[in-house]
N, C-alpha and C positions, 0 to 999 in steps of 0.2 A: 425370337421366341419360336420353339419349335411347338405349333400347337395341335396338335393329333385329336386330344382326347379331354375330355373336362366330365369329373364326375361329381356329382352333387348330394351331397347325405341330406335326405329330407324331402317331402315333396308338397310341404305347405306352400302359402304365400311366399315367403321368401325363396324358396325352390324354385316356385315358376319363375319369379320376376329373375331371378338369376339365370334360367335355362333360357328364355329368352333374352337377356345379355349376350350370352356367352355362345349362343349358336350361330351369331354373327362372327365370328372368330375359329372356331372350333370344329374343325370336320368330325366330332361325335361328339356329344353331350348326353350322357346317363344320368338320369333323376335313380337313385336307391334308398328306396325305402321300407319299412317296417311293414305299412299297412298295404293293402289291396287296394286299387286304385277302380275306385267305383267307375261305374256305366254310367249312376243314374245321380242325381246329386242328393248324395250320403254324407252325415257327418262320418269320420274313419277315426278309430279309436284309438288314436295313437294324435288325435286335436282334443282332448277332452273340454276345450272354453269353448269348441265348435258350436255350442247351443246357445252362447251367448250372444248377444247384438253385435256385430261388425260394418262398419259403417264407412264411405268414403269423407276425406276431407276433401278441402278445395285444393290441396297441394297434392294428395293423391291421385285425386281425379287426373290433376293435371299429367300427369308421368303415365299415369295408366292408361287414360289415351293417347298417348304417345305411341307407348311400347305394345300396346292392344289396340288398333286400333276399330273403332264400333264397338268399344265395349260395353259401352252404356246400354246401347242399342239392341247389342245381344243377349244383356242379362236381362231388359226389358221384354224381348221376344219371348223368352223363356219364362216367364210369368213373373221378374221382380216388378217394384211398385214404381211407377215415372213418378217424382215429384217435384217437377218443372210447378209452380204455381201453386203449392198445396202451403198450407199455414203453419207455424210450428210456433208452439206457447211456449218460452221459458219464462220460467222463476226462478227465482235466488229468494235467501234472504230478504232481500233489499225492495223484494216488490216481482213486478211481471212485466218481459215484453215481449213482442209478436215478431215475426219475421217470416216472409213470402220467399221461398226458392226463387230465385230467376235464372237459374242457370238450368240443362238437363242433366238430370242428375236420376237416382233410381236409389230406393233402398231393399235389399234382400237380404238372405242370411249367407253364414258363411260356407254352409253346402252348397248351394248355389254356384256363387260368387268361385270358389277352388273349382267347380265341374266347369263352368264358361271359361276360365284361363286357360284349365287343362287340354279342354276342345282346341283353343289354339294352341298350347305346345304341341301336341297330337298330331296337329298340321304343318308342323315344321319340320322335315324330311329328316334330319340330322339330331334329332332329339329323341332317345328313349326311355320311357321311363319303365321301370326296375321295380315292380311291387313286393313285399313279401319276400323280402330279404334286408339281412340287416348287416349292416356295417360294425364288425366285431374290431377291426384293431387299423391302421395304418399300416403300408408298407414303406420303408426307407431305403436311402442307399446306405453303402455301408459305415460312412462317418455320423449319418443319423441328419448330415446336414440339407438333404431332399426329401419330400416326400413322393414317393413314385406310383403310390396305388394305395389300392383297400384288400382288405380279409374280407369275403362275406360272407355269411350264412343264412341260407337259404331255410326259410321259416317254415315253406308247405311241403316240402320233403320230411316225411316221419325221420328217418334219418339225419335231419340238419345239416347235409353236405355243406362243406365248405371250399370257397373257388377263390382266386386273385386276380383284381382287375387291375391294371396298370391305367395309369393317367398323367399328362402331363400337368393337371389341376386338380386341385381338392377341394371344395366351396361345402361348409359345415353348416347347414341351415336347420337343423333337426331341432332347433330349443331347447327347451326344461329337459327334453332326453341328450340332449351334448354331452359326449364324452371328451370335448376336445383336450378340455384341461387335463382329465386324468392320461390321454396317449401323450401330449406331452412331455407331463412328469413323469410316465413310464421311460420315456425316451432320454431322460435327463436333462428335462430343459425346465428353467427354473420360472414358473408363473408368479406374477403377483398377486395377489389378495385383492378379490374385488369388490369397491365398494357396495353397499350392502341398506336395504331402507326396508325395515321389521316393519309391515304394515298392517299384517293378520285381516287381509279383504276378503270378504266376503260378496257372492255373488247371485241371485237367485230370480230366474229365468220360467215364465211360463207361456205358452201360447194358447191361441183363440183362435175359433174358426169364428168370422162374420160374416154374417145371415147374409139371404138377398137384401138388395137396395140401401146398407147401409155402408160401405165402403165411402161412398162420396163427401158423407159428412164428418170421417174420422180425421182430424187433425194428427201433427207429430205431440207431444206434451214431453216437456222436460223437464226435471225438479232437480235443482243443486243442493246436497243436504248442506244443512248448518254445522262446520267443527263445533261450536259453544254448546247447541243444544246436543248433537250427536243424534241429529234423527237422519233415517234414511233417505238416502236418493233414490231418485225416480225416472224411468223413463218410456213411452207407450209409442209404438207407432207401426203401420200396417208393414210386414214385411216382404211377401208375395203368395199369388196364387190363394188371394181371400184369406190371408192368413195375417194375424196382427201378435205381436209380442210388447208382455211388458216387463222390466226388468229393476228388483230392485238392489240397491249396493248397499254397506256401510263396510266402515275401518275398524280394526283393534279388535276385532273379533266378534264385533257386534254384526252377527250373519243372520242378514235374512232366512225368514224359514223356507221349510222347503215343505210345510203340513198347508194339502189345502190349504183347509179351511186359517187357520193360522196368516198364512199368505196374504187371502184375499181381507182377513180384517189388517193389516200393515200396511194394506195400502189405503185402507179407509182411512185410517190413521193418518196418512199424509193429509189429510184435509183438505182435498184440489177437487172443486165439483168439476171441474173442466174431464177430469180424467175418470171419477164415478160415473159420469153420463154416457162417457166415450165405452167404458166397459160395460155397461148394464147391457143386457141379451145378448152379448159375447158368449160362445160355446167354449168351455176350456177344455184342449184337445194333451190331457194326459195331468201328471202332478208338478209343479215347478221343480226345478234341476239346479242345483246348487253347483258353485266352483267358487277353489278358495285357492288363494292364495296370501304364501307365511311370511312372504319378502320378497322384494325385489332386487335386480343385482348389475351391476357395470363391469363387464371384465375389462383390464387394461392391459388387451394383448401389444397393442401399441409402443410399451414402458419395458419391454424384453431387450436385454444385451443382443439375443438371438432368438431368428426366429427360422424356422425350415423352409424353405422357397418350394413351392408346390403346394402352399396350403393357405385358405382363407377361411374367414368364418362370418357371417350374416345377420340379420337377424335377431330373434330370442336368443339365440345360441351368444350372441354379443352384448346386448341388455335388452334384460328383459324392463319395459315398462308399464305404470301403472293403467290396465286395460281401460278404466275410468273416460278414460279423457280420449281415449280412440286416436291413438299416435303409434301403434305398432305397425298396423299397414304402410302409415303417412312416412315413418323409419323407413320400412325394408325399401319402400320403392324408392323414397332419398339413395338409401346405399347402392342399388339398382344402376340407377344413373352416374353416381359416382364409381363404381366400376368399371360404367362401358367409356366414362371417360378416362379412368388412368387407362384402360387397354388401348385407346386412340393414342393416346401419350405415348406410351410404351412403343406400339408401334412405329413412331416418327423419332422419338427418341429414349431410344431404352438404356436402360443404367441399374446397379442390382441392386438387388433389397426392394425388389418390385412390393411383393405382398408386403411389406411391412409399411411402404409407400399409402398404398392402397389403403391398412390397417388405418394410421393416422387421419388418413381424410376421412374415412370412414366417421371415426371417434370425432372428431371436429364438429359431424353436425349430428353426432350423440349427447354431447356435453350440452348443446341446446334444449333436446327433450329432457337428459335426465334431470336439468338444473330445474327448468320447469317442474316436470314431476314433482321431485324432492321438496322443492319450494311451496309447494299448493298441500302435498300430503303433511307436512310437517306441522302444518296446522291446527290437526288434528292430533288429540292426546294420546298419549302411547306410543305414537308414531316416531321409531327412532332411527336417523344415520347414524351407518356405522364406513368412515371410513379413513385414509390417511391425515386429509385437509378438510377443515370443515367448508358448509356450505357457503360461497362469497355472497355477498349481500343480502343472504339471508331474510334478517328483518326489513331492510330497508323495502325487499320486492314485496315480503308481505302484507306491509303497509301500502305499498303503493298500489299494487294489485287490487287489496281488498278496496283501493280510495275508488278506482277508477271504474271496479265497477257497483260501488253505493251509485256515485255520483254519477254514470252513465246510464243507469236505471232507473233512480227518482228521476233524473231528465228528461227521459224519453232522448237520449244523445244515440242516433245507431252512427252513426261516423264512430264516435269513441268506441262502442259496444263493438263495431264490426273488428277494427282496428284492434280489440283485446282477445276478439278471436280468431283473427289471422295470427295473430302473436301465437298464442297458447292452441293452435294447429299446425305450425311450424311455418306458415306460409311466408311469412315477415321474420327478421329476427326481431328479439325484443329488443334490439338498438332504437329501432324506430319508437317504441312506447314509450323509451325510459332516456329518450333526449333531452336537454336541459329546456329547450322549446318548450315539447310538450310535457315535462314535470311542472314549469314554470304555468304555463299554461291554464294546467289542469287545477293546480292549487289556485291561484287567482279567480279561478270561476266558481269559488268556495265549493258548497258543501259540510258538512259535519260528522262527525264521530271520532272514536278514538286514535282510528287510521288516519285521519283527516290533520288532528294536533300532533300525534308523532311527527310528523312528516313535516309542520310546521316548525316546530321544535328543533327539526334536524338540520331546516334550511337556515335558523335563525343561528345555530349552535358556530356558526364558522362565517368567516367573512373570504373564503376562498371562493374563486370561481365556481358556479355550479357545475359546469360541463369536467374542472377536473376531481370534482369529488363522486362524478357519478360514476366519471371513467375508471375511479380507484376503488368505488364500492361493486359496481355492476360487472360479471365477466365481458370482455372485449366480445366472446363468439367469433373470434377473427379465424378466417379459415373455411367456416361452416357455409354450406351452400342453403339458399332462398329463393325465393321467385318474386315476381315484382305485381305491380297493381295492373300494369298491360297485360301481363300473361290471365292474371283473375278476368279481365273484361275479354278475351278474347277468347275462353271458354262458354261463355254467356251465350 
């Protein structure tokens, strides 16, 4: 592999985490992108969810200090919020339970969090990044079967000059703005139709200054809305620099306001004194800020006859997922990793069809979040997939999912509870939840409701082993990368 040059369209999260990959390999690596690359930590208009809540997982965390390392440390220096030891109330449905950080951890917004990455791309001699220019088309060789660079156009030139950069790599990380698919089929290469989940979410985001001397008593509060009843979700917690956001969501077009006053009674209406007390003498610094989105999407560049060697895609740009559940970061840094491992590969043993290589593993531990995703939002009325093969076990997860956590709640079980959100954070696959052990398990320790008899029903309907009816209901996830219970204690 002759590697010269690596250029990256985009300079979100996935951008960095990829620039940092790839400057390991790459005597130059160019971020290019749309917007102007702030000083100061700026949301940049070309992130428009940039005002919503962005949060690490335990599986993020992990890879991020890896590949950054002091990150935590640094976005803490920088005024986010430590919360090594702070409280965090969720609710469900089913009840309420408590949970203490113990690990170090930090929560801030996603200005923040892009300007601390950025400070370390910034530091890596062999990385530039490219503001305020945009990536108008792909360059090929002449069979169409390489790609060897970009078109750009230069945005703060009145004139909009256009120049050509050559690259021996191409990494698409730009999201909701990707044109990959369309240079593509400009190019004549035939994309598949990608799956597709009409969610019509709604998003709506407002901040707080807090006063002197009450930061210490603010908890995180989290509220998971009800599909049946269709009331909103909820979420409050201090972000940095005295500054606290609360955010609410719904599906199917049921969107939080963005009026004042409107706002603030919606969330009275959640009925949580935990979270009226935690706001009361809160200063709200401007009007809530809405972000919507009309569906979410899976491309399957993976499933091509052919694909052009010199080009990869990341990211949003690859699927985008529902922001809900805070697994878009916990994605790019997964494919991160799996990149700089096929490049280690590659280089000890290379073989062709590298990117398409790369593409599949990629997809591997996509099929994990998206099945997640899809499985949790479908719950919800309205909520519709659209795509080749319907969803595998479908009902069975939603039964099971909704059983484990009634009956992890009324219990007060955090083993279970922890264990269903290492699952639904990517950190575990769901192998580990939905083993015949722990189905057999879970159901034996009773519990009640309707998810509760399904599921009874399901195990009585067949006298076949359970291990092979889960294996023929549940996807395998075979392929997909995870981390283990060592690696979680060894962040602690």
């Amino acid at each position: 592999m002759n590697m010269e040059r690596a250029i990256i369209i985009g300079g979100g999260i996935a951008g960095l985490l990829a620039a940092k990959v790839l400057s390991g390999f790459y005597g130059e690596v160019v971020i290019v992108d749309r917007d102007a690359f702030p000083q100061e930590p700026e949301n940049r208009p070309g992130t428009p969810q940039a005002f919503q809540p962005h949060r690490f997982t335990p599986r993020s965390s992990l890879i991020l200090n890896r590949l950054f390392p002091g990150i935590i440390d640094e976005l803490i220096k920088n005024g986010a919020h430590p919360t090594r030891g702070k409280t965090t109330h969720l609710s469900n449905p089913y009840g309420r339970m408590i949970a203490v950080e113990q690990k170090h951890d930090a929560s801030f917004s996603r200005a923040l969090f892009e300007w601390v990455m950025r400070s370390y791309i910034r530091g890596i001699e062999n990385v530039r990044l490219l503001g305020l220019n945009e990536v108008t088309h792909l360059q090929t060789s002449e069979d169409r079967s390489r790609v060897t660079g970009v078109v750009i156009r230069e945005r703060i030139s009145g004139e909009r000059q256009q120049f050509t950069m050559t690259a021996d790599l191409i990494i698409d990380t730009s999201g909701r703005f990707s044109k990959t698919v369309q240079w593509l089929s400009e190019l004549g290469y035939e994309v598949p139709q990608p799956e597709r989940l009409k969610i019509s979410l709604g998003y709506s985001t407002r901040r707080y200054h807090i006063p002197a001397g009450r930061k210490k008593e603010l908890d995180v509060i989290r509220m998971e809305g009800d599909p049946l009843a269709t009331t909103h979700a909820g979420a409050f917690s201090i972000i940095e620099n005295d500054i606290a956001e609360m955010v609410l969501w719904n599906l199917n077009g049921r969107y939080p306001s963005t009026d004042p006053a409107l706002y603030e009674q919606e969330i009275r209406q959640l009925g949580n004194p935990l979270l009226n007390e935690a706001l009361k003498g809160l200063e709200p610094i401007g009007q809530p800020r809405g972000f919507r989105v009309s569906e979410l999407f899976r491309q399957h560049f993976e499933q091509m006859q052919r694909w052009p060697s010199g080009l990869l895609v990341m990211g949003d740009a690859f699927c985008q997922l529902d922001p809900v559940y805070g697994q878009g970061m916990t994605l790019a840094a997964i494919e991160a990793e799996i990149l700089e491992a096929c490049f280690h590969h590659q280089l000890k043993h290379p073989k062709p069809q590298f990117e398409l290589d790369v593409l599949q593993r990629m997809q591997e531990s996509i099929e994990t979040a998206w099945w997640l995703n899809v499985v949790s939002d479908l719950r919800w009325r309205g909520v519709e997939h659209i795509g080749k093969q319907p969803i595998q076990g479908l009902t069975f997860a939603q039964n099971y999912f909704d059983h484990v956590l009634k009956w992890s709640t009324e219990h007060a079980n955090y083993d279970i509870f922890g264990l269903y959100w290492l699952v639904n954070s990517l950190f575990l696959s769901p192998r580990d939840l939905f083993s015949a052990n722990m189905v057999t398990s879970l159901l034996a320790a009773g519990g009640s409701g309707e998810a509760k008899q399904w599921l009874d029903r399901w195990i009585e309907e067949s006298d076949r082993p359970l291990d092979e009816r889960l294996s023929e209901t549940i996807p395998s996830f075979k392929g997909a990368t995870f981390a283990t219970m060592d690696q979680l204690m060894s962040t602690s």
